[in-house]
N, C-alpha and C positions, 0 to 999 in steps of 0.2 A: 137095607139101609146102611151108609158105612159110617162108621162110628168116626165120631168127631176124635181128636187129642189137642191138646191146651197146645196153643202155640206161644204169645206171650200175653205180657201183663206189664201196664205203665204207673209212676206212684205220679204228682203234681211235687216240685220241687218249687222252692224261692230262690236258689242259687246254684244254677245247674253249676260251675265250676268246683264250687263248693263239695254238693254231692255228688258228682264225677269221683271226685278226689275221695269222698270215704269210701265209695262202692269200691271204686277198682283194691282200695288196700282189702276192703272185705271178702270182697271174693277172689283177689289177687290176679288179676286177668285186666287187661287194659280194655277203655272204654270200644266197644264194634263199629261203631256209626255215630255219628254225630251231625246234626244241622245246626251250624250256628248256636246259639242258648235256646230254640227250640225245641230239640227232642234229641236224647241220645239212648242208646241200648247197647246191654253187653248180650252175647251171643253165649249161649251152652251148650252149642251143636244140637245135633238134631231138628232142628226148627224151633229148639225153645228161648226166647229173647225176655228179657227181664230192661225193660228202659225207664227212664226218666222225662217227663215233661214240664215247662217253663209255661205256664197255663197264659201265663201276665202277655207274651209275644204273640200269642195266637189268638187276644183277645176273648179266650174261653174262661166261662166260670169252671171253676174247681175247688175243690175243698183239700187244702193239706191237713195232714191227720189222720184221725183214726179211721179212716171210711173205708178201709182192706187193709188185710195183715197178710204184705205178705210174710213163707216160710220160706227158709232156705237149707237144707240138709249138709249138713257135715260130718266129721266122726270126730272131731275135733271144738266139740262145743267151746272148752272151756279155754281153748287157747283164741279165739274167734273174741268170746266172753272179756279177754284181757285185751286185745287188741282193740276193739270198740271203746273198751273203758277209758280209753287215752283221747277220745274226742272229745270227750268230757258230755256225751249225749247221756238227755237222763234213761236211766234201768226204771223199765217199769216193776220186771221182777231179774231175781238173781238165778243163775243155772240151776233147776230142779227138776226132781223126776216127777213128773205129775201123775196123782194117783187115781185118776179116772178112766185111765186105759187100760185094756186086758195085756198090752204090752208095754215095754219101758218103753219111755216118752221122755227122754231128757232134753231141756231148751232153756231158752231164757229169751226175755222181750225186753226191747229195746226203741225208743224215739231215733232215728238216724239224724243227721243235719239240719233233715229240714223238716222235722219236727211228725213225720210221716212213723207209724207203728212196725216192726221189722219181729219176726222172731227166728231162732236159729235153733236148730231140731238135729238131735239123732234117737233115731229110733228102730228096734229092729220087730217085724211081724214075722210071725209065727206061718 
């Protein structure tokens, strides 16, 4: 059987121009594709795509919020941590090593624009 790998993952946005505009300063790469305020996704090579969807245009129900968190790794939490902080989006927690892992787990969560759960992770396994 051949093992699946995660290809992407879409959050429901209210203002795709809006969240466009925080993603790309967060992850520093400009938006990959774009349909009109439909659907946009940034690309991370390999086939892994991280998009955004405008649920309102496609007349699909969706829930903004907490319904997936996604992670996104960096080795650069806390510089990441000060850049977010300038959207003035609320901190659900502040950069911490969380002490439920057999290994350092440093992150911090965060609401992005549009009010969707986001956390930023570095962590190293053993």
């Amino acid at each position: 059987m051949a093992v699946m790998k995660f290809d992407h993952a879409y959050v429901s946005v209210k203002n795709m121009d809006r969240a466009i505009a925080f993603y790309e300063d967060l992850f520093g790469v400009k938006v990959a594709n774009r349909e009109e305020n439909q659907w946009a996704d940034f690309d991370f090579g390999k086939g892994c795509f991280f998009g955004l969807i405008e649920p309102k245009i496609i007349d699909e129900k969706r829930i903004v919020g907490n319904n997936s968190i996604p992670v996104f790794r960096s080795d650069d939490v806390d510089g990441i941590y000060e850049k977010v902080k300038k959207y003035g989006v609320k901190i659900t927690f502040p950069p911490t090593d969380l002490a439920f892992t057999t290994y350092r787990y440093y992150c911090f969560e965060c609401e992005d624009t549009e009010g969707n759960l986001i956390e930023i992770a570095d962590y190293q396994r053993d």
